[in-house]
Backbone bond lengths (Angstrom), bond angles and torsions (degrees), N, CA, C in turn:
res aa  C-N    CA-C-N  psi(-1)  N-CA   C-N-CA  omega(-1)  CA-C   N-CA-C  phi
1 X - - - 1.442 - - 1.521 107.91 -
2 X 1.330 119.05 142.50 1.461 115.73 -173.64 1.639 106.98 -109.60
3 X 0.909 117.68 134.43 1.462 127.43 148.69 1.494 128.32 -43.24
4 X 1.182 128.23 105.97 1.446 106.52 161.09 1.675 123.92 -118.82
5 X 1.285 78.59 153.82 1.892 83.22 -168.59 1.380 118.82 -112.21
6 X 1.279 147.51 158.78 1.303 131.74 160.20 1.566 87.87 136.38
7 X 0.995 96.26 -178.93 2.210 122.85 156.63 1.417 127.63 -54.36
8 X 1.923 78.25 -65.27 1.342 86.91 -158.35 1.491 136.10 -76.30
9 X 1.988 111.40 9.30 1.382 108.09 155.05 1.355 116.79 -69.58
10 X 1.322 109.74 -34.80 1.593 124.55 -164.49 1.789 104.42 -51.31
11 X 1.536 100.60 -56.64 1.349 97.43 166.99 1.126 137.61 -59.22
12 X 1.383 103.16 -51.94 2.217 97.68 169.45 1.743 102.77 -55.45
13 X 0.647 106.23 -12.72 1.848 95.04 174.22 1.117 110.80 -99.67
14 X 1.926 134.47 -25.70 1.004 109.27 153.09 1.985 141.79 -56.69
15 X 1.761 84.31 -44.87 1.063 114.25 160.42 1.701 128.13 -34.15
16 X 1.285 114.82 -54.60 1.646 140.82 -179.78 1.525 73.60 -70.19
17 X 1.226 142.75 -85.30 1.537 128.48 -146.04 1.335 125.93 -60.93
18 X 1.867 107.48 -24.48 1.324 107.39 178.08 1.605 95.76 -73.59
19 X 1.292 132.08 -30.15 1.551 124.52 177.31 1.167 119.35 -43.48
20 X 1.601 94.97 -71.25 1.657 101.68 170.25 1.502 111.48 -46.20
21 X 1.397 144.03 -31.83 1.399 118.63 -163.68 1.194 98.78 -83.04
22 X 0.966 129.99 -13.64 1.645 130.06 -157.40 1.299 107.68 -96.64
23 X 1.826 107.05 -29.11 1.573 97.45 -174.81 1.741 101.34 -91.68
24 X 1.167 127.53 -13.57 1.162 141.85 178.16 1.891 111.50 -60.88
25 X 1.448 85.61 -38.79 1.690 92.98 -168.21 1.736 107.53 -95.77
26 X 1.576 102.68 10.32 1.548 102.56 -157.24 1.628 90.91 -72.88
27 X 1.281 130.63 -179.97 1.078 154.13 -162.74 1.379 102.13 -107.89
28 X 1.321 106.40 -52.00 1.318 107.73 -173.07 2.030 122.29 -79.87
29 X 1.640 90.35 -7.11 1.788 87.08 162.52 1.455 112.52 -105.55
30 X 0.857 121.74 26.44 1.932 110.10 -172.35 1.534 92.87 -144.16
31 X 1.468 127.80 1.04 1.129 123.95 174.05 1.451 132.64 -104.38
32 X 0.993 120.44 158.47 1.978 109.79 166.39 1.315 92.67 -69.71
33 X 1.168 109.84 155.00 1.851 133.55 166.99 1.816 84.34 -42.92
34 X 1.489 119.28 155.04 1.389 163.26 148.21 1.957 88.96 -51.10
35 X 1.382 114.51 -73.72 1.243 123.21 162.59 1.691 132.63 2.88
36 X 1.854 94.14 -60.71 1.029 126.86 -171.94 1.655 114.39 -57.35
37 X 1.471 100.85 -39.13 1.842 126.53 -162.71 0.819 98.25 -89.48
38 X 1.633 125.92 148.71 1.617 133.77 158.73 1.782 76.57 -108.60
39 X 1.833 97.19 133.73 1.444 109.97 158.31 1.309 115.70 -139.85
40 X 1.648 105.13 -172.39 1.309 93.53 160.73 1.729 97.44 -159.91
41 X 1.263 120.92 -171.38 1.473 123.03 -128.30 1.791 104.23 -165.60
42 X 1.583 118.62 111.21 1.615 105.90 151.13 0.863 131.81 -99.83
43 X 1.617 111.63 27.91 1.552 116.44 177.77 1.381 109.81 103.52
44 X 1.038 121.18 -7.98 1.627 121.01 -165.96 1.907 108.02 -130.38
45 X 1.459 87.97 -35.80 1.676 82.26 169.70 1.247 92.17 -172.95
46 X 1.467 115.15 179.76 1.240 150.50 -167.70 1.505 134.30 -95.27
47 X 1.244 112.85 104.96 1.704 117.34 177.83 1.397 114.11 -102.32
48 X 1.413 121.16 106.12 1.520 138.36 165.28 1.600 99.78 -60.16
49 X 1.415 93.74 101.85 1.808 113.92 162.55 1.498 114.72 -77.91
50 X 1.176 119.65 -49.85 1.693 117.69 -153.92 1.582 111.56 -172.28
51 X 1.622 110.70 103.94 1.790 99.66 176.81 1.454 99.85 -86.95
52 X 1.654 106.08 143.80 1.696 117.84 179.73 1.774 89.83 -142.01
53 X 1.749 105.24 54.39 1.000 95.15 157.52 1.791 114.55 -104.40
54 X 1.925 105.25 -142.81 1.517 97.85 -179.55 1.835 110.21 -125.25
55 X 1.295 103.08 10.14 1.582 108.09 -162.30 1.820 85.76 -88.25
56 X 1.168 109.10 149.33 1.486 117.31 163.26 1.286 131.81 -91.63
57 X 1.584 112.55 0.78 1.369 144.98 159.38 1.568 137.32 -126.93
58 X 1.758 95.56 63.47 1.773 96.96 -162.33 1.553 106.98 -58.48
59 X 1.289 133.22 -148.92 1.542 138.84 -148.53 1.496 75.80 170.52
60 X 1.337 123.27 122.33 1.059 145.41 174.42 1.853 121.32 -84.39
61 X 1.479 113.99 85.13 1.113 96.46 -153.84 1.810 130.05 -72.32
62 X 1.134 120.52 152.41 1.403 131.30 -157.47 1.787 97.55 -72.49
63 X 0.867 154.34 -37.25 1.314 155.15 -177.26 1.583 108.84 -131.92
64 X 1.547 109.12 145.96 1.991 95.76 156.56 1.961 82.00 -137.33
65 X 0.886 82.92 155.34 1.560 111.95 -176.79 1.257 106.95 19.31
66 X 1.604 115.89 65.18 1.301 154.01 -173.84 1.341 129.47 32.37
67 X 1.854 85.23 16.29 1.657 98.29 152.18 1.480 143.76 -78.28
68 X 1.202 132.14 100.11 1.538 116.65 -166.40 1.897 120.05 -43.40
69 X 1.362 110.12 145.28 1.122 111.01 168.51 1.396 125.50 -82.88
70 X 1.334 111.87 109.35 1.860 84.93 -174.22 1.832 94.43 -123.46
71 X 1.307 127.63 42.45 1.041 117.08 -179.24 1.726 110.03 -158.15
72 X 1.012 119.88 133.59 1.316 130.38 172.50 1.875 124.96 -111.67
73 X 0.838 132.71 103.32 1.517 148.05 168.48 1.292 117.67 -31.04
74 X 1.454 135.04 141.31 1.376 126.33 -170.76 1.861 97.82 -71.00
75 X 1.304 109.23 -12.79 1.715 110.32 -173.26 1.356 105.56 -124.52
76 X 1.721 120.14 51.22 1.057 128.56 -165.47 1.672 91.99 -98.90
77 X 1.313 107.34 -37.17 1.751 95.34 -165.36 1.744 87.04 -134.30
78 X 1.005 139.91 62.70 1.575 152.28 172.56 1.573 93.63 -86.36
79 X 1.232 137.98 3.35 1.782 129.08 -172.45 1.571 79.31 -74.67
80 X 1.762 95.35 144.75 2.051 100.95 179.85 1.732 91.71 -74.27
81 X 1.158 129.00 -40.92 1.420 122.73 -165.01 1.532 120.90 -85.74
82 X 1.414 121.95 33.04 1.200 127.01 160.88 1.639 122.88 -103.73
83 X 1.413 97.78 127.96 1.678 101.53 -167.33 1.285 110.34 -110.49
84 X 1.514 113.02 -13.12 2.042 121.97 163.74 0.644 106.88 -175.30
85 X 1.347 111.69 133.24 1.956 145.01 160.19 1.715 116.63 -82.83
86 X 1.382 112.12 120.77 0.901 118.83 158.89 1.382 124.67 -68.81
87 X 1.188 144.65 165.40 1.520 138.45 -166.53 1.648 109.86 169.68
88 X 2.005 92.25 104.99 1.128 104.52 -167.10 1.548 112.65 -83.49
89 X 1.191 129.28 168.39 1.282 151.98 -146.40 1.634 101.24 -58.77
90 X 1.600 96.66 -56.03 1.618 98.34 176.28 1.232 136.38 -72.89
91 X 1.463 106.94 28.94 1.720 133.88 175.42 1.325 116.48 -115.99
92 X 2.088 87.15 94.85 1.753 81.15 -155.07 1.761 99.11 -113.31
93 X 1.455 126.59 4.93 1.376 140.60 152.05 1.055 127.27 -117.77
94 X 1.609 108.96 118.73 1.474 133.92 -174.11 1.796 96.48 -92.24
95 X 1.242 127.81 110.32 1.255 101.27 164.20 2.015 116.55 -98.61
């Protein structure tokens, strides 16, 4: 087994972890596709109209076209085959 000494593992392993947190926290892996949602938008943020995706447990995604979502539709999740919604922090009206 070898020893290593120096920095510069320390850093690629910090480095490798800030990756991982980032791809962990991305939007686009913990979410249904953007795809999935009919929304709509005044420029400032995001109202979830209607998922017509196929997962039976969407993940409500946190931004679409790097607008935050902070709103959900009374016919946001009406699909008959959904059994739980995730719903991130910056979803702060349920109508």
């Amino acid at each position: 087994m070898a020893i290593v000494s120096g920095t510069a593992p320390v850093q690629r392993m910090r480095h490798m972890g800030e990756i991982i947190a980032a791809y962990l926290d991305s939007a686009l892996i913990w979410t249904a596709p953007v795809s999935d949602w009919l929304w709509q938008s005044d420029g400032s943020e995001v109202t979830l109209l209607l998922y017509h995706g196929s997962s039976n447990s969407p993940i409500i995604p946190k931004s679409v076209e790097g607008l935050p979502v902070t709103a959900l539709a009374p016919t946001a999740c009406n699909y008959a085959g959904i059994s739980s919604v995730t719903i991130p922090a910056g979803v702060v009206n349920l109508y």
